[in-house]
N, CA, C and O atoms as a CHARMM CRD file, in Angstrom:
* protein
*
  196
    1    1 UNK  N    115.74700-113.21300  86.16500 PROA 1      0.00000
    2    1 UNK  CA   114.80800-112.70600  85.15900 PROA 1      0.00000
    3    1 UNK  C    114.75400-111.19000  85.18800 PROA 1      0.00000
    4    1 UNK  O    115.00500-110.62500  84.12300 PROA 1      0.00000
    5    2 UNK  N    114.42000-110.32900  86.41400 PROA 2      0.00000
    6    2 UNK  CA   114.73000-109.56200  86.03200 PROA 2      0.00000
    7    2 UNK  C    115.97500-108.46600  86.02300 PROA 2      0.00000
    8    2 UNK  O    115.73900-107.31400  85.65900 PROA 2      0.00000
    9    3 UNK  N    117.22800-108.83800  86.40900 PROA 3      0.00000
   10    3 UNK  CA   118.63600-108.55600  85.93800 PROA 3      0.00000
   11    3 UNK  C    118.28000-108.17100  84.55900 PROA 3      0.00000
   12    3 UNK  O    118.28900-107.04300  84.06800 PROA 3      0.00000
   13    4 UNK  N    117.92600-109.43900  83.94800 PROA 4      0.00000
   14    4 UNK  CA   117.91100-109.53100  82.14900 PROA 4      0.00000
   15    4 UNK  C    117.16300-108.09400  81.56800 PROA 4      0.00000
   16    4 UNK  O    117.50100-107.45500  80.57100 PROA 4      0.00000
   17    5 UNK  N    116.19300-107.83600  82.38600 PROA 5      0.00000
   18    5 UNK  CA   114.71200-107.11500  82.09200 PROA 5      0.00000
   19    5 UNK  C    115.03100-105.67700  82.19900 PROA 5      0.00000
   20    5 UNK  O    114.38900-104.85400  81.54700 PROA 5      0.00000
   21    6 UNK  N    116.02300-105.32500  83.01700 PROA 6      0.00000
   22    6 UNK  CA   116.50100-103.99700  83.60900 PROA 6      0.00000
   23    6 UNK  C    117.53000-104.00200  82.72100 PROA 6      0.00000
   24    6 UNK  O    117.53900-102.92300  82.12800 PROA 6      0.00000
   25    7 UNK  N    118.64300-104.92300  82.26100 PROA 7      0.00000
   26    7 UNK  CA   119.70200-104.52300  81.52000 PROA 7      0.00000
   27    7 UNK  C    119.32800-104.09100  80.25600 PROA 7      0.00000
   28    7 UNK  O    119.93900-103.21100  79.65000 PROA 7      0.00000
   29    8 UNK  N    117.90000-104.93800  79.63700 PROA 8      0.00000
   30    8 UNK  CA   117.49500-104.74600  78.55200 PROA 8      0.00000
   31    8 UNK  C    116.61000-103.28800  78.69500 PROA 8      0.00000
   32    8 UNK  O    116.89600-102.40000  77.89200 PROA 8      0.00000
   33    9 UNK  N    115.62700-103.04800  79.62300 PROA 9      0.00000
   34    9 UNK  CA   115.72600-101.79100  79.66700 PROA 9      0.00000
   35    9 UNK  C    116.30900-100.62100  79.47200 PROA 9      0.00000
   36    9 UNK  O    115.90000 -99.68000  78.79100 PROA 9      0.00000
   37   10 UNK  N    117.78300-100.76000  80.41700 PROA 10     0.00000
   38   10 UNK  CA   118.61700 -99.51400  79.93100 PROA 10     0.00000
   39   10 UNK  C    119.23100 -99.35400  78.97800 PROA 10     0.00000
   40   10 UNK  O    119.86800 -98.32000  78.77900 PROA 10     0.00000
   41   11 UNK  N    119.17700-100.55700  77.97900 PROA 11     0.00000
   42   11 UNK  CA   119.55700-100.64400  76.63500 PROA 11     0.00000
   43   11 UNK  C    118.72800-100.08700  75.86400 PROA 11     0.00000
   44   11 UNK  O    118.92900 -99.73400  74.70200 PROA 11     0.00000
   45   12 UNK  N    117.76400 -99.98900  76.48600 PROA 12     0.00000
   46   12 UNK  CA   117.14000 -99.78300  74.80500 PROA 12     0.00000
   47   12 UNK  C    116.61900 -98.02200  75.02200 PROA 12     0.00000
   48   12 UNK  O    116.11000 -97.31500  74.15200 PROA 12     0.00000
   49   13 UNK  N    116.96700 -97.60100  76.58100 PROA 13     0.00000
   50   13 UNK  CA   116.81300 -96.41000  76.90400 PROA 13     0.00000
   51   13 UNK  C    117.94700 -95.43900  76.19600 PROA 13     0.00000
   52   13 UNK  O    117.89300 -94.44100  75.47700 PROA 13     0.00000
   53   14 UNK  N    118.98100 -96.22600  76.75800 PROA 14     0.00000
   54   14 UNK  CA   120.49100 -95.84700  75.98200 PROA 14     0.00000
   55   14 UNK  C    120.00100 -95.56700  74.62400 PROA 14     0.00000
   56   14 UNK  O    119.54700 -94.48400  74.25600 PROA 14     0.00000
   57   15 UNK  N    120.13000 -96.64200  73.89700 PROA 15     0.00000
   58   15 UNK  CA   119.56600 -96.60700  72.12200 PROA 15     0.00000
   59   15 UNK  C    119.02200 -95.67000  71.94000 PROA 15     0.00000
   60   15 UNK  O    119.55000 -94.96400  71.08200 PROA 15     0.00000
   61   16 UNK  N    117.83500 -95.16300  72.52800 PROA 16     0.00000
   62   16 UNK  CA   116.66800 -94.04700  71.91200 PROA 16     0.00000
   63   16 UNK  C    117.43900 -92.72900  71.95400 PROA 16     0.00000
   64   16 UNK  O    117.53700 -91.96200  70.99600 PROA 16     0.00000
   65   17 UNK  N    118.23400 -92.45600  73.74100 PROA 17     0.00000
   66   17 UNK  CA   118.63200 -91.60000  73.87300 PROA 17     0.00000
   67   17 UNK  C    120.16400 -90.92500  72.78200 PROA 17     0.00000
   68   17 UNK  O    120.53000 -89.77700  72.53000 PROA 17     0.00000
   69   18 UNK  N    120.55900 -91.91700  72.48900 PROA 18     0.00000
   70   18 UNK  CA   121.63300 -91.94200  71.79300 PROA 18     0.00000
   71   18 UNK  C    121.03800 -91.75800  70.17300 PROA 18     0.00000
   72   18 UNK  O    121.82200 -91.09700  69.49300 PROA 18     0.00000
   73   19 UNK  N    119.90500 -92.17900  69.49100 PROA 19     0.00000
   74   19 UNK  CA   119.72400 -92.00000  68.80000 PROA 19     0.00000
   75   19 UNK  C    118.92300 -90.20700  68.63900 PROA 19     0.00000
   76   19 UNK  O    119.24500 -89.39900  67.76900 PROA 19     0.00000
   77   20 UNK  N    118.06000 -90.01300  69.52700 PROA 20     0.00000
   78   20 UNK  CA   118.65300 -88.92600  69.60000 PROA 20     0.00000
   79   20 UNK  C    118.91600 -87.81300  69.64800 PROA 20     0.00000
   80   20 UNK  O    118.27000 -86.89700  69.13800 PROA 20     0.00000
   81   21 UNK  N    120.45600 -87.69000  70.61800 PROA 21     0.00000
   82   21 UNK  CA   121.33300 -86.93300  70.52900 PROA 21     0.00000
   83   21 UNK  C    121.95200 -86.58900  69.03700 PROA 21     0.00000
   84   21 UNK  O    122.14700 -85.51700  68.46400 PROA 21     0.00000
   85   22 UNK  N    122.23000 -88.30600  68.56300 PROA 22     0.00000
   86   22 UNK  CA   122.94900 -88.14600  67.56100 PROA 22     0.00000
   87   22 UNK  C    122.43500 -87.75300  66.15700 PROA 22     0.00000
   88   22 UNK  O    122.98200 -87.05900  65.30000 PROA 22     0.00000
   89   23 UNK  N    121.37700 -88.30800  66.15000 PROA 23     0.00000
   90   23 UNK  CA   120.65000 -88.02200  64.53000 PROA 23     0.00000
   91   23 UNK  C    120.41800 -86.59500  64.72200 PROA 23     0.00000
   92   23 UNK  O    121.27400 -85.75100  64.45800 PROA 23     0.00000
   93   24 UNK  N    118.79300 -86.21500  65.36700 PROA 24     0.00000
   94   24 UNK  CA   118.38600 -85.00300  65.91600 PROA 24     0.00000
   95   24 UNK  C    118.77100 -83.98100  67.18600 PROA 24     0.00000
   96   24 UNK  O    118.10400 -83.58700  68.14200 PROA 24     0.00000
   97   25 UNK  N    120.08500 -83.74100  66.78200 PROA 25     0.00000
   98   25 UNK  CA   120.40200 -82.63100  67.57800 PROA 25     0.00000
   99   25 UNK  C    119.79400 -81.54000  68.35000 PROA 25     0.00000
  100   25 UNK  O    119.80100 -81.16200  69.52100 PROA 25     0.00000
  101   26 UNK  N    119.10200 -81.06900  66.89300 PROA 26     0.00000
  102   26 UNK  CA   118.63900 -79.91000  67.13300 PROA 26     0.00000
  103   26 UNK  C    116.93000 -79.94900  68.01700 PROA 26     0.00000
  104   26 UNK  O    116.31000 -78.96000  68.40600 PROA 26     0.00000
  105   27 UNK  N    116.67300 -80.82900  68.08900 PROA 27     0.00000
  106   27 UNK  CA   115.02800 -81.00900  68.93300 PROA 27     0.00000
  107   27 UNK  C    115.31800 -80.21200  69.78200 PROA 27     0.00000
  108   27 UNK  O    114.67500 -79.16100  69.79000 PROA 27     0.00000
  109   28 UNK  N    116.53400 -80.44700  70.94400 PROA 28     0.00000
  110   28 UNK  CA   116.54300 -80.51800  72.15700 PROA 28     0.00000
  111   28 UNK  C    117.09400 -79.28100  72.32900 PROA 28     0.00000
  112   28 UNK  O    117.38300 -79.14800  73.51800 PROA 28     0.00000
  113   29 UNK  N    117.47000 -77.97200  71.45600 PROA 29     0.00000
  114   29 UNK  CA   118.73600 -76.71000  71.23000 PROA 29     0.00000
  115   29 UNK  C    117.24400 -75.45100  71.96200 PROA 29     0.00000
  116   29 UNK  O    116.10100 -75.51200  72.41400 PROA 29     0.00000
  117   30 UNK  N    118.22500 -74.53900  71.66500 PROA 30     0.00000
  118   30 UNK  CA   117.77500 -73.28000  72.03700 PROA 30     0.00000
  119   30 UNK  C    117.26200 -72.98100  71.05600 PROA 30     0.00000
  120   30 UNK  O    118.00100 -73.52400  70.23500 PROA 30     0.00000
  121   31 UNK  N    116.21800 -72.31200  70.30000 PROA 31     0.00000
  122   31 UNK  CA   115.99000 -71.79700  69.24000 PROA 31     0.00000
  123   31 UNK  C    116.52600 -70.15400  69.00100 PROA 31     0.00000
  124   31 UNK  O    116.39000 -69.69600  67.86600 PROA 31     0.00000
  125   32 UNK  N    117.09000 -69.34100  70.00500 PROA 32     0.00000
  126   32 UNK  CA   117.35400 -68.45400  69.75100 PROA 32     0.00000
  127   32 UNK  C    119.05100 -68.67000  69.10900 PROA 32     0.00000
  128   32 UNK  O    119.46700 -67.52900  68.90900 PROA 32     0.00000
  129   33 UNK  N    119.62000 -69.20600  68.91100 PROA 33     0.00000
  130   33 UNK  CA   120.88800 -69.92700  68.98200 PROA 33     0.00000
  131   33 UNK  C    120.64000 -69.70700  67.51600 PROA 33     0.00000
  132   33 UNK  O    121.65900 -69.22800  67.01900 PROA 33     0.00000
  133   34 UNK  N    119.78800 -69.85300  66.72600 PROA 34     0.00000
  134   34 UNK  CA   119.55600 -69.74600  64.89300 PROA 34     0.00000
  135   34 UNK  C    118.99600 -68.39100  64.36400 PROA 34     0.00000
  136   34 UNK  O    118.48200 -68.28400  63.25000 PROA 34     0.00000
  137   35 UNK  N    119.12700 -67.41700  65.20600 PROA 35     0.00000
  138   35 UNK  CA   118.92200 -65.84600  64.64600 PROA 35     0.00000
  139   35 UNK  C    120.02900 -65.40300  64.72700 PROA 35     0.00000
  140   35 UNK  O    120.69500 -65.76900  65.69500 PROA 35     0.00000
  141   36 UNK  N    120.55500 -64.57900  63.87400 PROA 36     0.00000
  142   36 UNK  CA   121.41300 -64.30000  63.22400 PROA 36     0.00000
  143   36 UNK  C    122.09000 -63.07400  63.38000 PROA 36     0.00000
  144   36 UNK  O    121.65400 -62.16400  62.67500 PROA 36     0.00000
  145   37 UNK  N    123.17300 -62.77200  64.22000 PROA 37     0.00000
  146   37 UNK  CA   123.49400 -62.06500  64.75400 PROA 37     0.00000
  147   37 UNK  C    124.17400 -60.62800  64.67500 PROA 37     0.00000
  148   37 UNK  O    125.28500 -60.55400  64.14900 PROA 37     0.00000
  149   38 UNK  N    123.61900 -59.59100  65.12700 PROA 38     0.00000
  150   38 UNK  CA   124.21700 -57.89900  64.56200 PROA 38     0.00000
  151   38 UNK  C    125.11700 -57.44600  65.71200 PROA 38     0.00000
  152   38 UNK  O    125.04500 -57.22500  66.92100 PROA 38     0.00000
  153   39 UNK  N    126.15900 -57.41800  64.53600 PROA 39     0.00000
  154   39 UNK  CA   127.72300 -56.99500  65.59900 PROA 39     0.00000
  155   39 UNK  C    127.72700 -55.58600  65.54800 PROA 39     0.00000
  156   39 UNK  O    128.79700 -55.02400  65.78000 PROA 39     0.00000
  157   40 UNK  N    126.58900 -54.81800  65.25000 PROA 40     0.00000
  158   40 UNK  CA   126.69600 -53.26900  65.37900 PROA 40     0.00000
  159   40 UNK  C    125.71300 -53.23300  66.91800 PROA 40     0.00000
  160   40 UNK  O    124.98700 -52.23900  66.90300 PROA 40     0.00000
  161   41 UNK  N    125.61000 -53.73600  67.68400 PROA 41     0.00000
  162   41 UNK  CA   124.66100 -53.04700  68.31400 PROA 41     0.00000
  163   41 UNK  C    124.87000 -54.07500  69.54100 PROA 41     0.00000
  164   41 UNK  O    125.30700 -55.22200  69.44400 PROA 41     0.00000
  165   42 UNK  N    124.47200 -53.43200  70.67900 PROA 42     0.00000
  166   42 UNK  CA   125.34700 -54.34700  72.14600 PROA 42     0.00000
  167   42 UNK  C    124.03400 -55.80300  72.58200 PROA 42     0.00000
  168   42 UNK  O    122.89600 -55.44000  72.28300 PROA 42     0.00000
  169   43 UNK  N    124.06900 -56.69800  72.95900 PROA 43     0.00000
  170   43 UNK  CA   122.83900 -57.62400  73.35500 PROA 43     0.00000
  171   43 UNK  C    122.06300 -56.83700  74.35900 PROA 43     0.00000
  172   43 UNK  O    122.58600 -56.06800  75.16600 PROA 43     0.00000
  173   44 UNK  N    120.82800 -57.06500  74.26500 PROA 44     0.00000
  174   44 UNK  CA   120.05300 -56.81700  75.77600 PROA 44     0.00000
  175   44 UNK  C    120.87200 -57.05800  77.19700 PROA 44     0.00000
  176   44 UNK  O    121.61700 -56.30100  77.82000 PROA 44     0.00000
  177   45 UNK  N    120.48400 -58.27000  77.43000 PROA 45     0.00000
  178   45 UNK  CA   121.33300 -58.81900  78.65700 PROA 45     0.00000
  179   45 UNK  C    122.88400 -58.43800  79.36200 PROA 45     0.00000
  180   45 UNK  O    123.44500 -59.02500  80.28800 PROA 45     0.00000
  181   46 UNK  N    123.34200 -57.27100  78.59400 PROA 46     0.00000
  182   46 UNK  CA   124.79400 -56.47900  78.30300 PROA 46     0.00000
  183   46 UNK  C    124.09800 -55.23200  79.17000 PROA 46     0.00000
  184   46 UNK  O    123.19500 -54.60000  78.62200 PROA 46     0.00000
  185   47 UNK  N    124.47100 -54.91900  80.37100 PROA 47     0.00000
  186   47 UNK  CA   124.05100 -53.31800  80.99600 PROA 47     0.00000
  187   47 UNK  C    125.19000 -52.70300  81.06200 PROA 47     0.00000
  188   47 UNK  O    126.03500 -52.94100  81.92500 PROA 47     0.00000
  189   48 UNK  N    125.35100 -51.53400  79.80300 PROA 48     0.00000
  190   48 UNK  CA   126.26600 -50.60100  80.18100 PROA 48     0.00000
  191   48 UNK  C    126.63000 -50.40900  81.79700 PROA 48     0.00000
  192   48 UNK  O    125.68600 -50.62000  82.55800 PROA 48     0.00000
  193   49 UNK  N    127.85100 -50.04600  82.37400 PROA 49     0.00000
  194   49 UNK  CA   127.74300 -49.42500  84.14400 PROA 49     0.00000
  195   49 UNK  C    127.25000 -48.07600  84.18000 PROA 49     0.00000
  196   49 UNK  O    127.11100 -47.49800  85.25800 PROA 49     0.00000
């Protein structure tokens, strides 16, 4: 009984997780990843030597 209970568990953990990854990508992203980027000018995180 519970073999059944645990397999069905990770099934349906699988499912959610898989659903999603796949539908809603973006929930889980960086939000800085969608500003829009200026190739004139160096990033912060970039220290000249």
């Amino acid at each position: 009984y519970y073999t059944i209970k645990d397999i069905l568990g990770i099934l349906i953990m699988l499912m959610l997780l898989m659903i999603l990854v796949l539908f809603f990508p973006d929930l889980l992203g960086d939000p800085d990843n969608y500003t829009p980027a200026n190739p004139l000018n160096t990033p912060p995180h970039i220290k000249p030597e």
